[in-house]
C-alpha positions as CSV (number, residue, x, y, z in Angstrom):
1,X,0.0,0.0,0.0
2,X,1.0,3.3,-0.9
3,X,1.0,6.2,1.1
4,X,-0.3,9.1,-1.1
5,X,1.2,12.0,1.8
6,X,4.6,10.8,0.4
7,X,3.9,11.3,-3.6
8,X,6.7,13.2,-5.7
9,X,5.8,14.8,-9.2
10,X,9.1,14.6,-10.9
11,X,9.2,17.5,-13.5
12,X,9.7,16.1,-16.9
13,X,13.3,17.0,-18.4
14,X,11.4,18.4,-21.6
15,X,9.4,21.1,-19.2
16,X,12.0,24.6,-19.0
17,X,12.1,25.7,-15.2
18,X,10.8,29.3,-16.3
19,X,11.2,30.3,-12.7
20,X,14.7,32.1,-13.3
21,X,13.6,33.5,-16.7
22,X,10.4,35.1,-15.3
23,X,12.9,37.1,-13.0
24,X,15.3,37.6,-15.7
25,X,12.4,39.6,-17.9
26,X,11.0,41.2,-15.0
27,X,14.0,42.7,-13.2
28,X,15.1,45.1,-16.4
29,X,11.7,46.3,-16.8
30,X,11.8,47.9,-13.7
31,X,15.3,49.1,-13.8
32,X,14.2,50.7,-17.1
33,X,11.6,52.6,-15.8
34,X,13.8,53.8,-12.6
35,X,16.6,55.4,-15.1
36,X,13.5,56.8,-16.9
37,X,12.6,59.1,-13.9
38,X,16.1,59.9,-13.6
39,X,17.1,61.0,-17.1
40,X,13.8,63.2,-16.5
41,X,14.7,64.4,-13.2
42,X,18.5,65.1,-14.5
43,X,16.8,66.8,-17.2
44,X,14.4,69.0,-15.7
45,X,17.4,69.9,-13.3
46,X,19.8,70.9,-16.1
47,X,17.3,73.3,-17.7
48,X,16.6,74.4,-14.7
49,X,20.4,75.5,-14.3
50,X,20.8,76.5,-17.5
51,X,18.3,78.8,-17.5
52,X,19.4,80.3,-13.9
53,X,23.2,80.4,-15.5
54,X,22.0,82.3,-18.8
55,X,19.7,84.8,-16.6
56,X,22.8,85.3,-14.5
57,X,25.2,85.7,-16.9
58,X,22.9,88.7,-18.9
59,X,22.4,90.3,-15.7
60,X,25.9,90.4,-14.9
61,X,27.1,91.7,-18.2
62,X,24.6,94.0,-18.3
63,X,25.6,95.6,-14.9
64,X,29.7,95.4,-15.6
65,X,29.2,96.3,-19.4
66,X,28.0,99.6,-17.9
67,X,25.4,99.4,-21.0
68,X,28.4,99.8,-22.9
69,X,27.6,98.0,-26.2
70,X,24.1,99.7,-26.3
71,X,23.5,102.1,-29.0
72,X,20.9,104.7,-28.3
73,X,18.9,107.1,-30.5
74,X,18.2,110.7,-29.1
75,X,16.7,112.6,-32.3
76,X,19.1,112.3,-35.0
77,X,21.8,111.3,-32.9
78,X,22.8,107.5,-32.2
79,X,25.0,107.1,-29.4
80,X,27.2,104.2,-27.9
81,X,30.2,104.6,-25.8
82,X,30.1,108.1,-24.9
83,X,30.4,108.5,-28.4
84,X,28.3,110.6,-31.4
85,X,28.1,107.0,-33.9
86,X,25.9,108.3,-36.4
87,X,23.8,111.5,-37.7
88,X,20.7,111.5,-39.9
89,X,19.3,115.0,-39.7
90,X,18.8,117.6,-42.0
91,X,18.6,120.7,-39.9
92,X,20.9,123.2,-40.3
93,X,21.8,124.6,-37.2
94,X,22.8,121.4,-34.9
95,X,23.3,121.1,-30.7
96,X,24.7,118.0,-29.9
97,X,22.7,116.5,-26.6
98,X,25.3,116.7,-23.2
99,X,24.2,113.1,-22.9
100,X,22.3,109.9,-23.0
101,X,20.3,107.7,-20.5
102,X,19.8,104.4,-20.2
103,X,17.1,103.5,-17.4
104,X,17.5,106.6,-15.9
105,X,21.6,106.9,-16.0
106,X,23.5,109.5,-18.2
107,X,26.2,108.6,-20.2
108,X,28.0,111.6,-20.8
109,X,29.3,112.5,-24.8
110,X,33.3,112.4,-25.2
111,X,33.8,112.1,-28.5
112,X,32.5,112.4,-31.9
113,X,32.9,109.3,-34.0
114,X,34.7,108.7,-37.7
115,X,32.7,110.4,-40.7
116,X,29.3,111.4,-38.7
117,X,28.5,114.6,-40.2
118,X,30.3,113.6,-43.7
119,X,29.0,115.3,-46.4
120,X,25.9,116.7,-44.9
121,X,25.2,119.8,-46.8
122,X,22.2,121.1,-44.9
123,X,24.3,122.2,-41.9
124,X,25.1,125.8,-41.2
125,X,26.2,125.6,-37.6
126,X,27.0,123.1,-35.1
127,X,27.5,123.3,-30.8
128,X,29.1,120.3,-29.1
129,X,29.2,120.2,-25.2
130,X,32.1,121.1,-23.3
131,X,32.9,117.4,-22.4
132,X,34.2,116.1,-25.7
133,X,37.5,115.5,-25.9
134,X,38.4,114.3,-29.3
135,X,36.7,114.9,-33.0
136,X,37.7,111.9,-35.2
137,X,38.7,111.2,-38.8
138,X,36.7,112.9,-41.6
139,X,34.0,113.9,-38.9
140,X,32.8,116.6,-40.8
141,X,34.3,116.5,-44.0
142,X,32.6,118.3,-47.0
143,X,30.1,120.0,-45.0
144,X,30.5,123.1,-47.2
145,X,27.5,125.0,-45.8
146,X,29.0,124.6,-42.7
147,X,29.9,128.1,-41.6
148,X,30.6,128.1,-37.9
149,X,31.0,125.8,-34.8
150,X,31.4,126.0,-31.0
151,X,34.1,123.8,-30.0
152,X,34.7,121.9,-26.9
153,X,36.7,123.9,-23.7
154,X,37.8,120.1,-23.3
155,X,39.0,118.8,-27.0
156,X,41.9,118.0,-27.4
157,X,42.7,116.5,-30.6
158,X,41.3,117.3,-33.9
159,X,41.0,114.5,-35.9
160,X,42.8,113.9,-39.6
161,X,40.3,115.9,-42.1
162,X,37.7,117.0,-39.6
163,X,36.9,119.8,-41.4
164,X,38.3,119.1,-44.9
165,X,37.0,121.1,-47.3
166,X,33.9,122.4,-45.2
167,X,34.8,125.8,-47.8
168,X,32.0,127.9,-45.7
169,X,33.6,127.8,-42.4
170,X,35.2,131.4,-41.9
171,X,35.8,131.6,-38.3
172,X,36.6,129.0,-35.6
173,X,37.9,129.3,-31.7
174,X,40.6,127.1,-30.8
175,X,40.4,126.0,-27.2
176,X,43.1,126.2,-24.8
177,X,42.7,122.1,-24.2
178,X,43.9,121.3,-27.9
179,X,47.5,119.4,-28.2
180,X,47.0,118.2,-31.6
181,X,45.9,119.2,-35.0
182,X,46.4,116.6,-37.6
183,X,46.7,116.4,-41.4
184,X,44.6,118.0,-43.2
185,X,42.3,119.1,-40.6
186,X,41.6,122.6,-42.1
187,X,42.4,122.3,-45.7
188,X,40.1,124.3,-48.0
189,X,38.2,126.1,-45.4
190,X,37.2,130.1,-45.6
191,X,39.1,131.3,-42.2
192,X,40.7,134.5,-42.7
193,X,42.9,134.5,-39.1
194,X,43.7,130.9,-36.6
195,X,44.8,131.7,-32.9
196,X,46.3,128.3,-32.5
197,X,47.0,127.9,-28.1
198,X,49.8,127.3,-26.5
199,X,48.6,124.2,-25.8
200,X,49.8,122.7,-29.5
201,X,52.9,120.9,-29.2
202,X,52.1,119.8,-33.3
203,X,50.5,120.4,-36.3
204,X,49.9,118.0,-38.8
205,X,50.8,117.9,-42.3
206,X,48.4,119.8,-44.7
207,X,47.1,121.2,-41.6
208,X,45.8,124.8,-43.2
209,X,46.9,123.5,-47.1
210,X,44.6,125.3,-49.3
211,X,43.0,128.1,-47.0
212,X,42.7,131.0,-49.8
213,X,42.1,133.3,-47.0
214,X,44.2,132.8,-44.8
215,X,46.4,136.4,-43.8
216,X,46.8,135.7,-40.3
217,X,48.3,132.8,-37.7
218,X,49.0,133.1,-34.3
219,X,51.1,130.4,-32.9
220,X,51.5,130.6,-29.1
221,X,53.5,127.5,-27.8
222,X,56.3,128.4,-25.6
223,X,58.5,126.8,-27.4
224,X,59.8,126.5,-31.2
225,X,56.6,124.0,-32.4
226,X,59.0,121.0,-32.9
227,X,58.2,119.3,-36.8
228,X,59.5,118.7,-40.2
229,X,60.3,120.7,-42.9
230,X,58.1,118.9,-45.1
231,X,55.2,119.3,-42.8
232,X,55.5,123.0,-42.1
233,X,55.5,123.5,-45.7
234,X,52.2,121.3,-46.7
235,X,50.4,123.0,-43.2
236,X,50.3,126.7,-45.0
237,X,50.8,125.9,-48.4
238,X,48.5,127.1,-51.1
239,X,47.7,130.1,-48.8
240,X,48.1,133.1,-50.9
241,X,47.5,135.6,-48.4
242,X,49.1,134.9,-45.8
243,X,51.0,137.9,-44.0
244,X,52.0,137.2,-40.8
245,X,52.4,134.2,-38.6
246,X,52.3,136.0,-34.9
247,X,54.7,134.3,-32.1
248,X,55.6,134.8,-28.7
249,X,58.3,137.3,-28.7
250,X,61.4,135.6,-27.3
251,X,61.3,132.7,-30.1
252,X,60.9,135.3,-33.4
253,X,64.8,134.8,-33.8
254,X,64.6,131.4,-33.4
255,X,61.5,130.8,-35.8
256,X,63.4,132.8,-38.4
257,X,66.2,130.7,-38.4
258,X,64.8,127.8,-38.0
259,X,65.7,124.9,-41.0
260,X,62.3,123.9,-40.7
261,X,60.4,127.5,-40.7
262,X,62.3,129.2,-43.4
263,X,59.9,129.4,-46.0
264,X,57.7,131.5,-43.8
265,X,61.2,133.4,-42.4
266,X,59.9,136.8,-43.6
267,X,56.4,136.6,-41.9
268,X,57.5,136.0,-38.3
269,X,56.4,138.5,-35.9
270,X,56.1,139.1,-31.9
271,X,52.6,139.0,-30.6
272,X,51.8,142.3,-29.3
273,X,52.9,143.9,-32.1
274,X,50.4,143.8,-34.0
275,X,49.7,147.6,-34.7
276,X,53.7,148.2,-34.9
């Protein structure tokens, strides 16, 4: 007799033990879906950051850039840098804005850019604010109905063909803050007498080449202006009536016999004496 408590079902050799497999399958499924919610979560946390880094990084360029690279229109005028960029206006008599703001902060104007007023024929007069400092290359070149213009108390340099051929301009003050005219800067204008300050350690070549009008220079350096022969030629060349180049009174002598000077050696005379 059998006892039935005691009965074994041997599993047939031809029956796979699918016990190991089903744990097999199972187990990547749910590793899958855990890296799922982390990519997502890395994700999400990476825009997150890259958006916080981008916002930071405009703010703080904005702030350290002191709006620097901002160009701002004010009428006619575009601005960037402290700088007069650009002019589109046609009115004749211009005044140059003191400044710019940029929410609520002024930017003050120090200089007037390359070619800005070039060729514009419609202006008669211009006034700049005292804070400008330099007038660049060609910056009003061929304005010929330009006639007269209020210069800075604070330039200093007047850029290479500023006024070239602006054939209207008949009078302009010098300011005591000029060091340097360069090439050209005057050639072909309508002034009849220049009262070049003390201030001007050098004129440029060409400087006052062509000025028709021309009878009367003053030159007030304290010393001998120190350049080359070449370029004292070209800077009062082609001016037929010029009369009298007025100097300060201990350096007439020294002008006269100066290598470079002595074209202009018979025009030399002391300032003061001008009703001698």
């Amino acid at each position: 007799m059998i006892d039935k408590r005691f009965t074994f079902k041997r599993q047939s050799s031809s029956e796979p033990d699918t016990t190991n497999e089903t744990e097999t399958k199972t187990e990547p499924a749910k590793a899958k879906k855990t890296i799922s919610w982390v990519e997502l979560i890395v994700i999400v946390c990476c825009g997150v950051f890259f958006l916080f880094a981008m916002t930071s990084r405009i703010l703080f360029e904005y702030r350290t850039d002191d709006n620097s690279n901002l160009e701002v229109v004010v009428g006619s005028c575009t601005f960037k840098n402290n700088e007069l960029i650009k002019y589109d206006g046609s009115e004749a008599d211009v005044v140059i804005p003191d400044y710019y703001e940029i929410d609520g902060e002024k930017y003050g104007i120090t200089s007037i850019a390359y070619r800005v007023f070039y060729g514009n024929s419609n202006i008669k007069s211009i006034t700049m604010p005292d804070q400008i400092v330099k007038i660049g290359l060609f910056a009003f070149r061929e304005c010929k109905n330009l006639e007269s213009i209020r210069l800075s108390n604070k330039v200093e340099t007047l850029g290479d063909s500023c006024f070239w051929n602006c054939s209207s301009l008949a009078e302009i003050n010098l300011p005591t803050s000029l060091k340097k005219i360069e090439p050209y800067a005057f050639w072909n204008t309508a002034i009849t007498t220049i009262d070049i300050p003390e201030s001007v350690s050098e004129i440029g070549l060409g400087a006052f080449n062509k000025c028709s009008q021309l009878e009367t220079v003053y030159i007030r350096h304290e010393s001998v202006v120190k350049t080359s022969f070449t370029t004292v030629y070209q800077a009062f060349s082609n001016c037929p009536n010029l009369k009298t180049i007025y100097v300060p009174a201990e350096l007439v002598e020294q002008y006269k016999t100066d290598t470079n000077w002595s074209l202009y050696s018979d025009k030399f005379q002391a300032i003061g004496e001008e009703n001698a």
